[in-house]
MARBA-3410 file (N, C-alpha, C, O; in Angstrom, 1 decimal):
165
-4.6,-18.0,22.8,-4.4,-17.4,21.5,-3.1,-16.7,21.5,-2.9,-15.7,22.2 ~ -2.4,-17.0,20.8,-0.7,-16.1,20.2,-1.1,-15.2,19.2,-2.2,-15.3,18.6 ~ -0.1,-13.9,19.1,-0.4,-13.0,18.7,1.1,-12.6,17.9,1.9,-12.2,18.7 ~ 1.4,-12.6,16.7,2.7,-12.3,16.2,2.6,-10.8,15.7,1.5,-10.2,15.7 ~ 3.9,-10.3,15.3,3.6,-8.7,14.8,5.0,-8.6,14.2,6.1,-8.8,14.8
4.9,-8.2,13.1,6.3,-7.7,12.1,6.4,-6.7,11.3,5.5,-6.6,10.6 ~ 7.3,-5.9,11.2,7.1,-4.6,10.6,8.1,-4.8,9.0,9.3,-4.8,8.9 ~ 7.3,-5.0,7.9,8.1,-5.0,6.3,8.1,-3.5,6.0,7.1,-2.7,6.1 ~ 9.3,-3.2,5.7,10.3,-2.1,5.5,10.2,-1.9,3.5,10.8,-2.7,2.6 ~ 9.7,-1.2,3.3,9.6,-1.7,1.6,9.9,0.3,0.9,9.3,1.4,1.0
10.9,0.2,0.3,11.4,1.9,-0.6,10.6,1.8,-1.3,10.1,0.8,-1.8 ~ 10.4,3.4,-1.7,9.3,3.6,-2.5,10.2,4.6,-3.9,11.5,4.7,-3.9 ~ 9.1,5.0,-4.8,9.9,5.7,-5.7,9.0,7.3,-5.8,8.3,7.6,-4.9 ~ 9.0,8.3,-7.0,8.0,9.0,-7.4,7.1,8.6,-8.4,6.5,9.5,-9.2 ~ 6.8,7.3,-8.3,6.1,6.6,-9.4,4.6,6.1,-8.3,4.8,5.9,-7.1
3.5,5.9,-8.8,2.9,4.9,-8.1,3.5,4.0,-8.1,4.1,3.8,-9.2 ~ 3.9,2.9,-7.2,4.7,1.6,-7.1,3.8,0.3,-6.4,3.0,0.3,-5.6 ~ 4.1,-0.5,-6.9,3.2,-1.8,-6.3,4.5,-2.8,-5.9,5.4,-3.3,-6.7 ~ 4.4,-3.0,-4.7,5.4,-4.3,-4.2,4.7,-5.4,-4.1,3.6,-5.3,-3.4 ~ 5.1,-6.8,-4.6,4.2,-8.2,-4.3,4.9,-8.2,-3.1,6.1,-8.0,-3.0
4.1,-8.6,-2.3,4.6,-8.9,-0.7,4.4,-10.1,0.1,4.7,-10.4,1.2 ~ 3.6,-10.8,-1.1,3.3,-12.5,-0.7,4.4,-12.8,-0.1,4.4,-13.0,1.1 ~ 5.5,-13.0,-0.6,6.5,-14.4,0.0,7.1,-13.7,1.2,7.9,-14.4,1.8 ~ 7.0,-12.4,1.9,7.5,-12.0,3.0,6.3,-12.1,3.8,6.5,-12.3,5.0 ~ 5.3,-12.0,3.5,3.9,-12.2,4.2,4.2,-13.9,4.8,4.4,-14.4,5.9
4.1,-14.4,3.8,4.2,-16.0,4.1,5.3,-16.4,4.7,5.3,-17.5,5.3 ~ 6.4,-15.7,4.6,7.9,-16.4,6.0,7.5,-15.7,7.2,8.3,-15.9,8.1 ~ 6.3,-14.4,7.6,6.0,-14.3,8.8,5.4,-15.1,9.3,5.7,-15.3,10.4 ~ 4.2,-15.9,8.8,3.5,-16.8,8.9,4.0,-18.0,9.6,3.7,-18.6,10.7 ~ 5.1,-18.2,8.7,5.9,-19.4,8.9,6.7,-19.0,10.4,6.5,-19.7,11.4
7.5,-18.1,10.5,7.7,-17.5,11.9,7.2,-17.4,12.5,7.7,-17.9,13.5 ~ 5.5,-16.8,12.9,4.7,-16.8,14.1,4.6,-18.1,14.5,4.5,-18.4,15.7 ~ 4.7,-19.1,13.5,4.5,-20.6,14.3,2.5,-21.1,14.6,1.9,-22.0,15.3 ~ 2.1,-20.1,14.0,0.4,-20.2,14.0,0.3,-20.5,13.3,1.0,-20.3,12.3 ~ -0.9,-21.5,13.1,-1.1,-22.8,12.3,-2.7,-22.4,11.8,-3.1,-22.7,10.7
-3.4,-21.7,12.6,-4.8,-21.7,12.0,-5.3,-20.4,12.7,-5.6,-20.3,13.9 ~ -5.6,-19.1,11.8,-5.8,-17.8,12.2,-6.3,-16.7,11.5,-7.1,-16.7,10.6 ~ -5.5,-15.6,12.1,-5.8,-15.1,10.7,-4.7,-13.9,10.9,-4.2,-13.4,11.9 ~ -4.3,-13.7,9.4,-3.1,-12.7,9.0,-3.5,-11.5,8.4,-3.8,-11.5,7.3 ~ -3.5,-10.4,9.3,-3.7,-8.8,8.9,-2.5,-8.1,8.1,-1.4,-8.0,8.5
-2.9,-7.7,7.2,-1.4,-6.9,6.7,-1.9,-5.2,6.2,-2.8,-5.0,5.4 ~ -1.2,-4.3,6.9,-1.9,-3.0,7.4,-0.5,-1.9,7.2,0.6,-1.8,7.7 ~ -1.2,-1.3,6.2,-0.8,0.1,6.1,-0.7,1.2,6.3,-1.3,1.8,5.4 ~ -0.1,2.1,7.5,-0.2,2.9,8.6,0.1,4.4,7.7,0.2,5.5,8.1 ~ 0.4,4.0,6.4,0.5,5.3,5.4,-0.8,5.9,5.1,-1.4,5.0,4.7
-1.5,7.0,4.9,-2.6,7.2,4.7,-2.3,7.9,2.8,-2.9,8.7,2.1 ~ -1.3,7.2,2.7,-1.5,7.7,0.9,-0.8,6.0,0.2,-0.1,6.2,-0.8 ~ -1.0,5.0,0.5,-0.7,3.7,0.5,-1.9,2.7,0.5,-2.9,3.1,1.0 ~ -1.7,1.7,0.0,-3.0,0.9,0.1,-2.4,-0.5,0.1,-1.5,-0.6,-0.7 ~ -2.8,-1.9,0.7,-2.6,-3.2,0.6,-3.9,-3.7,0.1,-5.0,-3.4,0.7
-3.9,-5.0,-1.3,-4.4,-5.3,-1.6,-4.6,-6.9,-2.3,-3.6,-7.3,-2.9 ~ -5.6,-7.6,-2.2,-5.5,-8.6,-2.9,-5.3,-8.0,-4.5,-5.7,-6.9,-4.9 ~ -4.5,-9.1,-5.5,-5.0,-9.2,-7.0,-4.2,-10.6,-7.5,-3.4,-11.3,-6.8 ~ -4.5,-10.7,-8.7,-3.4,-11.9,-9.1,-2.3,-11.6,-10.0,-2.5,-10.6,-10.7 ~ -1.4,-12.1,-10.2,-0.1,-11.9,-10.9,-0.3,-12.0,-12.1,-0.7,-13.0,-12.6
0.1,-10.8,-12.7,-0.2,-10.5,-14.6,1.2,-11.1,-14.7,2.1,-10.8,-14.0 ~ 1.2,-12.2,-16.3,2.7,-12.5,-16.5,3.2,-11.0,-17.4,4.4,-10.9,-17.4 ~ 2.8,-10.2,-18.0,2.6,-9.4,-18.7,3.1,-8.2,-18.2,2.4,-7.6,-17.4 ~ 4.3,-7.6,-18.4,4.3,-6.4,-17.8,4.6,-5.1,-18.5,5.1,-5.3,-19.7 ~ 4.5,-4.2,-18.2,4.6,-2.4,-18.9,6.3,-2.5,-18.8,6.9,-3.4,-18.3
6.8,-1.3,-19.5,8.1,-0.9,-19.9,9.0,-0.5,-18.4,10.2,-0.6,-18.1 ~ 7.8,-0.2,-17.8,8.2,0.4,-16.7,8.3,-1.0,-15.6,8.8,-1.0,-14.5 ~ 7.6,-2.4,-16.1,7.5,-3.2,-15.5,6.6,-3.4,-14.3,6.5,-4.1,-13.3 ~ 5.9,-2.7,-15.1,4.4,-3.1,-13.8,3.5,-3.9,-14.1,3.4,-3.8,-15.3 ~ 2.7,-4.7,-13.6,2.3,-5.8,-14.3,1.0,-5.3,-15.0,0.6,-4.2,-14.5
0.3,-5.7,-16.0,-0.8,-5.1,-16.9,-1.6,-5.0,-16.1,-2.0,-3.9,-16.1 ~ -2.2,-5.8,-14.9,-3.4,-5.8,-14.5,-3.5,-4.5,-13.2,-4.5,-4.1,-12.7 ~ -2.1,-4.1,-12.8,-2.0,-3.1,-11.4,-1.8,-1.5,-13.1,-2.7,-0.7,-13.0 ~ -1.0,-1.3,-14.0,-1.7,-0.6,-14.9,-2.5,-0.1,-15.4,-2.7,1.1,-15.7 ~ -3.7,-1.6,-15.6,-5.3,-1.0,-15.6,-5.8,-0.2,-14.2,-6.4,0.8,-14.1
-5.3,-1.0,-13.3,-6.1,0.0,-11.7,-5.4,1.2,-11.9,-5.8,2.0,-11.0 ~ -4.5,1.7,-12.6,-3.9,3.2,-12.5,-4.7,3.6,-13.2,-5.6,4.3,-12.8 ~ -4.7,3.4,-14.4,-5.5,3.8,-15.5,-7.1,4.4,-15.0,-7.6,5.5,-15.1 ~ -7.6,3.2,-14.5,-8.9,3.3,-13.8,-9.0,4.7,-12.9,-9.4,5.9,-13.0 ~ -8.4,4.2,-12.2,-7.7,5.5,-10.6,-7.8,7.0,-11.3,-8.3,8.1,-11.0
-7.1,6.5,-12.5,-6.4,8.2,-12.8,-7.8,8.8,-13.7,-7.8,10.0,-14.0 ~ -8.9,7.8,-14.2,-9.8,8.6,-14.6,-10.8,8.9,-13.2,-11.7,9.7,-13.3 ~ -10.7,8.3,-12.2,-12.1,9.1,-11.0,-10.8,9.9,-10.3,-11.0,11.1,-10.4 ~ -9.8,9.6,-9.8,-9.5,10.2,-8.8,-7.7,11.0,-10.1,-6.7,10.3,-10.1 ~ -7.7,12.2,-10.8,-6.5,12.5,-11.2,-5.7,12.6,-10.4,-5.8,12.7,-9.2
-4.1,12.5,-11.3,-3.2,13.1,-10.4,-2.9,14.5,-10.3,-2.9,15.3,-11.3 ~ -2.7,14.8,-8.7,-2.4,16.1,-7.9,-1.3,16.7,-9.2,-0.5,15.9,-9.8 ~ -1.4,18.0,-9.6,-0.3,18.5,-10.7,0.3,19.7,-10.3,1.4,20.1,-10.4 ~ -1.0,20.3,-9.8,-0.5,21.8,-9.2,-1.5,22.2,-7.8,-2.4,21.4,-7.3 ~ -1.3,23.5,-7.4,-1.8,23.6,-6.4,-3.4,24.9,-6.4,-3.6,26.0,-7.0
-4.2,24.1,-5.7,-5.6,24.4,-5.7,-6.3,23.2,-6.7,-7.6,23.2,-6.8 ~ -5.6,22.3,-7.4,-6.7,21.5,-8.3,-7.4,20.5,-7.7,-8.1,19.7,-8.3 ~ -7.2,20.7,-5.9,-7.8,19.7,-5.0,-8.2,20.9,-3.7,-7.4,21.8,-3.6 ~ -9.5,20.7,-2.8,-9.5,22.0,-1.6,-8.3,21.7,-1.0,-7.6,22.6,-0.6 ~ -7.8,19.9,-0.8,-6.4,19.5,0.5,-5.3,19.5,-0.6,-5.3,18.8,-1.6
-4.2,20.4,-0.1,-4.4,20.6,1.1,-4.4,22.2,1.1,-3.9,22.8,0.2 ~ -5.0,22.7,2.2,-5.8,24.1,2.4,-4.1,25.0,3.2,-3.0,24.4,3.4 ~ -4.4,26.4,3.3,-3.2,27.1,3.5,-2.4,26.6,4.8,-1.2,26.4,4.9 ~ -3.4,26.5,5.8,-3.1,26.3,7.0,-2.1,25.0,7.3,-1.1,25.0,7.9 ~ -3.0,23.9,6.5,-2.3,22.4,6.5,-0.5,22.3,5.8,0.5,21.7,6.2
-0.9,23.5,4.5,0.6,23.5,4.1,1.4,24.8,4.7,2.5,24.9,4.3 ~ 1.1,25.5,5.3,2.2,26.2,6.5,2.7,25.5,7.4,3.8,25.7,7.9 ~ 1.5,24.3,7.8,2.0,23.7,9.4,2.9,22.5,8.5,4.0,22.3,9.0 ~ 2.6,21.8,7.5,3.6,21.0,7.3,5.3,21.8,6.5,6.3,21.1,6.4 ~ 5.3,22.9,6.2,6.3,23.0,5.7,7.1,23.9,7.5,8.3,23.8,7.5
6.5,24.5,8.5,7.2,24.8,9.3,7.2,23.9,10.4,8.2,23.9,11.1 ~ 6.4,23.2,10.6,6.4,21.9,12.0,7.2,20.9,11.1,8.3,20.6,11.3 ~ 6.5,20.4,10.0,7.6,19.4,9.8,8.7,19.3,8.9,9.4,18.3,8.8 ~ 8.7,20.4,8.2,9.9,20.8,7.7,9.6,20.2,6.2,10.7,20.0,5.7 ~ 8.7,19.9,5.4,8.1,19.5,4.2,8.7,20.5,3.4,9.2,21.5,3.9
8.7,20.3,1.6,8.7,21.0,0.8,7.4,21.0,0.0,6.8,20.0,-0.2 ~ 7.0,22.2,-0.3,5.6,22.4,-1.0,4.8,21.8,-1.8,3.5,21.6,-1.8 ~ 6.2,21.1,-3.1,5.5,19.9,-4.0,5.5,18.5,-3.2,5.3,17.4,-3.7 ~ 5.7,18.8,-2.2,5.1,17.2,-0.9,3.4,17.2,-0.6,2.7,16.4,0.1 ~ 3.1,18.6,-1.5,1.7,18.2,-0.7,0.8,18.6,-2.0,-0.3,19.2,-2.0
1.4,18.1,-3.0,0.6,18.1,-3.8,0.5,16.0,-4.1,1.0,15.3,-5.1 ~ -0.3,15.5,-3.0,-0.5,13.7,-3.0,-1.6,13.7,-2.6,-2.0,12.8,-1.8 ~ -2.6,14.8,-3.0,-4.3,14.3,-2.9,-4.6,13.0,-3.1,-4.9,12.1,-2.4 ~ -4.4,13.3,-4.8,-4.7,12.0,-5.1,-4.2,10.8,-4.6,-4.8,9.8,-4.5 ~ -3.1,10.9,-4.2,-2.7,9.5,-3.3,-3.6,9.3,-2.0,-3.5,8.3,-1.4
-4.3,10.3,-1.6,-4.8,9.9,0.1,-6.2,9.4,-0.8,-6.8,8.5,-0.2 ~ -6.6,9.9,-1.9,-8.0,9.8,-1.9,-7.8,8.3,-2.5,-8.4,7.4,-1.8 ~ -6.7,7.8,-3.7,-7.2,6.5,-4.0,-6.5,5.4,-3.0,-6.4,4.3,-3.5 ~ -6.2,5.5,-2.1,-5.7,4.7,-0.6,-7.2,4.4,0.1,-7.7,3.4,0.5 ~ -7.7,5.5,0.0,-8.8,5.6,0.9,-9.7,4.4,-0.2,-10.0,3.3,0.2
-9.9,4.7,-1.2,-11.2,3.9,-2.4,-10.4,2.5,-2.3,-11.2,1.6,-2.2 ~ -9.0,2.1,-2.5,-8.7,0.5,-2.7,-8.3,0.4,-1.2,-8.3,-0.8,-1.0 ~ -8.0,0.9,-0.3,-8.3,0.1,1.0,-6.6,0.1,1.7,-5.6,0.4,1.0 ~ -6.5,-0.3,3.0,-5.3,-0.2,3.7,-4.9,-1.1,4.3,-3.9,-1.2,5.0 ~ -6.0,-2.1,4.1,-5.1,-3.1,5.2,-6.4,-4.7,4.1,-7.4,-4.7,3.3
-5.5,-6.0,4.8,-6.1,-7.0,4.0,-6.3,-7.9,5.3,-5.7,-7.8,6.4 ~ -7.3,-8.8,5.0,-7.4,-9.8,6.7,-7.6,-11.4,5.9,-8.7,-11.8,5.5 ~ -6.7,-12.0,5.9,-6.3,-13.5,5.2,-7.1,-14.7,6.1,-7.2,-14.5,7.3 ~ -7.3,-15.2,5.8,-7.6,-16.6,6.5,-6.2,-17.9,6.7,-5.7,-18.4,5.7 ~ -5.8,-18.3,8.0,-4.5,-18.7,7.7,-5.1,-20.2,8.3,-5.6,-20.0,9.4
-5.3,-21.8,7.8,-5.2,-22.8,7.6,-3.9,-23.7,7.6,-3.0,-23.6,6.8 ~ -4.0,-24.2,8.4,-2.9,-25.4,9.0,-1.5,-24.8,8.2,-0.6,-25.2,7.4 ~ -2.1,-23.5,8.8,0.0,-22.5,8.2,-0.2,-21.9,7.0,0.6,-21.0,6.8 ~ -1.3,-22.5,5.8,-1.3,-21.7,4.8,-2.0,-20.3,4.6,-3.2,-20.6,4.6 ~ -1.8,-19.1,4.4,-2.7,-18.5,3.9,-3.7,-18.9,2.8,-3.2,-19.4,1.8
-5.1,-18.7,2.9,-6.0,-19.1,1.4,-6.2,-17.8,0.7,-7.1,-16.9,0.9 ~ -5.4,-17.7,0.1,-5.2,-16.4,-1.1,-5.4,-17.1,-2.6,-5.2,-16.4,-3.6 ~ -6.0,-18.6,-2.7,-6.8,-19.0,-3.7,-5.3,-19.1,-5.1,-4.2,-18.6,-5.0 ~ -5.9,-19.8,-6.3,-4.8,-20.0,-7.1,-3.4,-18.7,-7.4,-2.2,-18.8,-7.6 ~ -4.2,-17.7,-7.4,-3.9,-16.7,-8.4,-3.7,-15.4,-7.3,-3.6,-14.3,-7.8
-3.8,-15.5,-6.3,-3.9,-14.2,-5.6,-2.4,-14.2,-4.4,-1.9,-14.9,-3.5 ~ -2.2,-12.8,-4.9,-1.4,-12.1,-4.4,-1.2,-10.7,-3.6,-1.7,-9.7,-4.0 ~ -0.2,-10.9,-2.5,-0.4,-9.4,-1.8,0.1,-8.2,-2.3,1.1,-8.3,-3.0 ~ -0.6,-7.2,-2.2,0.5,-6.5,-3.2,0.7,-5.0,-1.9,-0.2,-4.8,-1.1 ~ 1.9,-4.1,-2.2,1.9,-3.0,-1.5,1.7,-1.8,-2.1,2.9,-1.5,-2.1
1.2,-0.9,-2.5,1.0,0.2,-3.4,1.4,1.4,-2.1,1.2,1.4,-0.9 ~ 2.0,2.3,-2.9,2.7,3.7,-2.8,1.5,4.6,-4.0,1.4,4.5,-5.2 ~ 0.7,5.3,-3.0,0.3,6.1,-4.5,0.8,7.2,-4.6,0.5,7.8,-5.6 ~ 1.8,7.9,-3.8,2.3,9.2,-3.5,3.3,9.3,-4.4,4.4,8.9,-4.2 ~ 2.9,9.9,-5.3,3.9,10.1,-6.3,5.1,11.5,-6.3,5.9,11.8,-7.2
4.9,12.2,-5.0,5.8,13.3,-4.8,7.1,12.9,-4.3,7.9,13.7,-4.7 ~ 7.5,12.0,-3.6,8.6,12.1,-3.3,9.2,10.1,-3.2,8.3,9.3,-3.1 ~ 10.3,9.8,-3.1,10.3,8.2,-2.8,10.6,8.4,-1.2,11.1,9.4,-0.8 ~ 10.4,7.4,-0.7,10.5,7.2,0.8,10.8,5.3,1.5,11.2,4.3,0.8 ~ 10.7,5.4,2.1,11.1,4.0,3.3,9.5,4.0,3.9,9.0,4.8,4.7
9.0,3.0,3.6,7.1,3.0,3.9,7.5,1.6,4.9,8.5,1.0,4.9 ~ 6.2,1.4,5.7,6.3,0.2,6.9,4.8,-0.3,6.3,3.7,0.2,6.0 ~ 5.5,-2.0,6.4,3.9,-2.5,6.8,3.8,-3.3,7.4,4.7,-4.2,7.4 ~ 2.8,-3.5,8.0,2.6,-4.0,9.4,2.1,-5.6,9.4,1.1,-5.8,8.7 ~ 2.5,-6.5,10.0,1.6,-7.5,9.4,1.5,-8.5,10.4,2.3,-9.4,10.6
0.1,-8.3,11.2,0.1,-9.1,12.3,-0.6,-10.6,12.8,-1.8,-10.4,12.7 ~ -0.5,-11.4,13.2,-1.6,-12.8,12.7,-1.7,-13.2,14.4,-1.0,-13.1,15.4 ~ -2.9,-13.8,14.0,-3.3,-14.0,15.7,-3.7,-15.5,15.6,-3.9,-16.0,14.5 ~ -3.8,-16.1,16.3,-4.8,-17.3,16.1,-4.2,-18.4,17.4,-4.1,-18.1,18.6 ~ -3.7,-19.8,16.7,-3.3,-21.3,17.5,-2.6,-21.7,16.4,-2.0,-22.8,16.3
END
């Protein structure tokens, strides 16, 4: 059994952001040289999420497609967005002392509850079925990368590793 592993490098913004990540997904595939397996794609961010959906031709001003808009929409009525501080228990005094003096954070960095909580509810990582080279992600289905951390933009990793013959 072969075992491939590639790290996609994807900027983020202060927006929730969604990256389609199919066709980088699919030239690792095509690089591992594994023909029948399966393809993990994993998000080591705990305020991020990878997900299946299908491609809206339809998009917002902001350009996001209608159908990853409704999931904000959704999101933002169970889980709001972080605005100020105490409108979530996390993060507690202790957590934001040690990040602003161990890792050198600024204060409005830790106001991304809501980003850990809706990572956690749509999920972190995806596990594909990969067939004589193709992923079966079905007519319409696409990978996508979400940033829910809407405090600061950053340089996020995702991981995407396939095993198989």
């Amino acid at each position: 059994m072969a075992v491939f592993h590639e790290v996609l490098h994807i900027e983020t913004d202060r927006r929730v952001s969604f990256d389609d990540i199919t066709e980088q997904v699919q030239e690792c595939a095509k690089k591992s040289g594994i023909k029948n397996g399966l393809v993990n794609v994993f998000s080591q961010h705990t305020s991020c999420s990878v997900f299946l959906q299908e491609d809206s031709e339809d998009v917002t001003y902001w350009n996001t497609p209608l159908i990853l808009q409704d999931m904000i929409n959704v999101l933002e009525k169970i889980i709001p967005t972080c605005q100020y501080e105490g409108q979530y228990l996390h993060p507690g005094p202790i957590h934001t002392k040690n990040a602003m003096e161990l890792r050198d954070e600024k204060a409005e960095w830790m106001l991304n509850t809501d980003g850990h909580l809706r990572s956690v509810l749509v999920g972190r990582s995806e596990t594909i079925p990969l067939l004589e080279g193709e992923m079966t992600l079905g007519e319409f289905g696409r990978i996508y990368f979400s940033d829910m951390d809407q405090t600061r933009g950053r340089t996020r990793m995702v991981r995407v590793q396939i095993i198989g013959e």
